[in-house]
C-alpha positions as CSV (number, residue, x, y, z in Angstrom):
1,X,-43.2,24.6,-39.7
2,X,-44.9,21.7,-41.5
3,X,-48.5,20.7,-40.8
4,X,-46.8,17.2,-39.2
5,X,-44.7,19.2,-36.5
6,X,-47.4,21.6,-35.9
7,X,-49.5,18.6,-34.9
8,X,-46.8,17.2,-33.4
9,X,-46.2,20.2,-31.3
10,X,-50.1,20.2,-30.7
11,X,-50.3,17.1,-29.0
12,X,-47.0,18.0,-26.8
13,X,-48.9,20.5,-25.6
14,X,-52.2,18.5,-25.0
15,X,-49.9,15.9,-22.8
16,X,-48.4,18.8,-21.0
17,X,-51.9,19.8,-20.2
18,X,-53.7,16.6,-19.3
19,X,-49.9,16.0,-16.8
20,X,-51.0,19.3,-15.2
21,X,-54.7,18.1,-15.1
22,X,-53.4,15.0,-13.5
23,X,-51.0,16.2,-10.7
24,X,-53.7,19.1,-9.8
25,X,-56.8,16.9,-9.7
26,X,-55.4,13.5,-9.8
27,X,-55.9,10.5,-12.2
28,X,-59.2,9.4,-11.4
29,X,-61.4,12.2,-12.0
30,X,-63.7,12.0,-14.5
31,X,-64.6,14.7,-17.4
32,X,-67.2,16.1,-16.1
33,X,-65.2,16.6,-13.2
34,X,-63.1,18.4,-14.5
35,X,-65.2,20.4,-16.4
36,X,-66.7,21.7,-13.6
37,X,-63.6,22.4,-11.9
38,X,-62.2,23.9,-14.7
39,X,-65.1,26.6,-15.1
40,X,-64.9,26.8,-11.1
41,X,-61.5,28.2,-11.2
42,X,-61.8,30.2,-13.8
43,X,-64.6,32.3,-12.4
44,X,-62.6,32.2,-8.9
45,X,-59.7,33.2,-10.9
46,X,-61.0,36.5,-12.4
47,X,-62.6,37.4,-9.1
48,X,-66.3,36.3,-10.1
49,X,-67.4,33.2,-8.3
50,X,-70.0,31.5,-9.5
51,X,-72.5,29.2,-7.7
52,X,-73.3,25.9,-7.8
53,X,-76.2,26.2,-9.6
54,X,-74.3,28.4,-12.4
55,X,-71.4,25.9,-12.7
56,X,-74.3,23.2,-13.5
57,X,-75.5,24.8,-15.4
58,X,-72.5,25.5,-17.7
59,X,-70.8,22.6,-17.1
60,X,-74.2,20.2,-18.1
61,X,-73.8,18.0,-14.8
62,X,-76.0,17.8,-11.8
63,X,-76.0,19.8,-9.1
64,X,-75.3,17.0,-6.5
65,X,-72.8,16.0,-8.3
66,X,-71.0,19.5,-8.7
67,X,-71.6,19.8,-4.4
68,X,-70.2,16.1,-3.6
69,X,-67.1,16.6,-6.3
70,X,-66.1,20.7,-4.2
71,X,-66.8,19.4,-0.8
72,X,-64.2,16.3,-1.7
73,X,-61.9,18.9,-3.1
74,X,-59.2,20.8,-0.3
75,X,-58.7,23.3,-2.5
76,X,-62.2,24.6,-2.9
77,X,-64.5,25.4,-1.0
78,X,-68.6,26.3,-0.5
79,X,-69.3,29.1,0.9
80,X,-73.1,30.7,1.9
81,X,-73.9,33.1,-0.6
82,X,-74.5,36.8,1.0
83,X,-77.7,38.0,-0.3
84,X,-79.6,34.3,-0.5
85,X,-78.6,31.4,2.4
86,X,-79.4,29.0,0.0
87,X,-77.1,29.4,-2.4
88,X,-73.8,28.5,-2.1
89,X,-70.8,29.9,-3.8
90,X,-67.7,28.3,-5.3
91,X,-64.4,29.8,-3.7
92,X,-60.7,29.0,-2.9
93,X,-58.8,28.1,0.1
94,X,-55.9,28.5,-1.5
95,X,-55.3,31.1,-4.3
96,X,-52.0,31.1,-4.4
97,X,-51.7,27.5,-5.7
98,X,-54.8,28.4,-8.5
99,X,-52.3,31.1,-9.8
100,X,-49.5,29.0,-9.8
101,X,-51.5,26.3,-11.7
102,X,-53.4,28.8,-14.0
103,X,-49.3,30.3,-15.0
104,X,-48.5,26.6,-15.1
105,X,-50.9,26.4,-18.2
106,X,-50.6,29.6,-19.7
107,X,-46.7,28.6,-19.7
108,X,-48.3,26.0,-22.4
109,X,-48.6,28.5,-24.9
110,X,-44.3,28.8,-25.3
111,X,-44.2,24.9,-25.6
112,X,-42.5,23.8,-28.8
C-alpha cells in the first residue's frame, strides 16, 4: 500500500467515524461534547462509571456543562452515587444501543 492510499484509507475511516458520531449524537454537538460523551461511555462501557466530577475533569470542561449536556441526553443518565448523595454518576439507559454503537466503531478497524 502506498503512503497516498493509506491516507486515503485513513480519512475513509475518519468520515466513517465522524457519520457514526453524527447519527448517535447528532450534528450540532460540539467537541467538547463529545469528548465528554465519548469518555462517559467508555467508562459505562467497561463497567466503571465515572462521575461527573471525573468526566470534567478528564474531559477539561465544566462541570455544569458536563450535567446540562447528560441530562439533555436519553441515552444517559445521572444517577445518585451510593456511598456520597452528592455525587452523581454517569450511567446508561440503554446498553444495548452503547454496544451496538461501540461494535459499530470497532467495525472501523476492517474499513479499506
Amino acid at each position: 500500500m502506498t503512503m497516498a492510499s493509506a491516507r486515503c484509507a485513513m480519512l475513509r475511516r475518519l468520515q466513517s467515524l465522524c457519520a457514526i458520531l453524527i447519527r448517535r449524537f447528532g450534528s450540532h454537538t460540539s467537541l467538547g461534547e463529545l469528548n465528554a460523551a465519548l469518555i462517559a461511555h467508555l467508562a459505562i462501557y467497561t463497567h466503571r462509571p465515572l462521575t461527573v466530577t471525573e468526566i470534567a475533569n478528564r474531559s477539561g470542561q465544566p462541570k455544569q456543562s458536563i450535567s446540562r449536556w447528560f441530562r439533555m441526553r436519553p441515552q444517559i443518565r445521572l444517577r445518585v452515587k451510593p456511598d456520597d448523595a452528592r455525587g452523581r454518576l454517569v450511567d446508561s439507559d440503554d446498553p444495548i444501543a452503547l454496544t451496538t454503537y461501540v461494535d459499530e466503531v470497532i467495525a472501523l478497524r476492517t474499513l479499506d
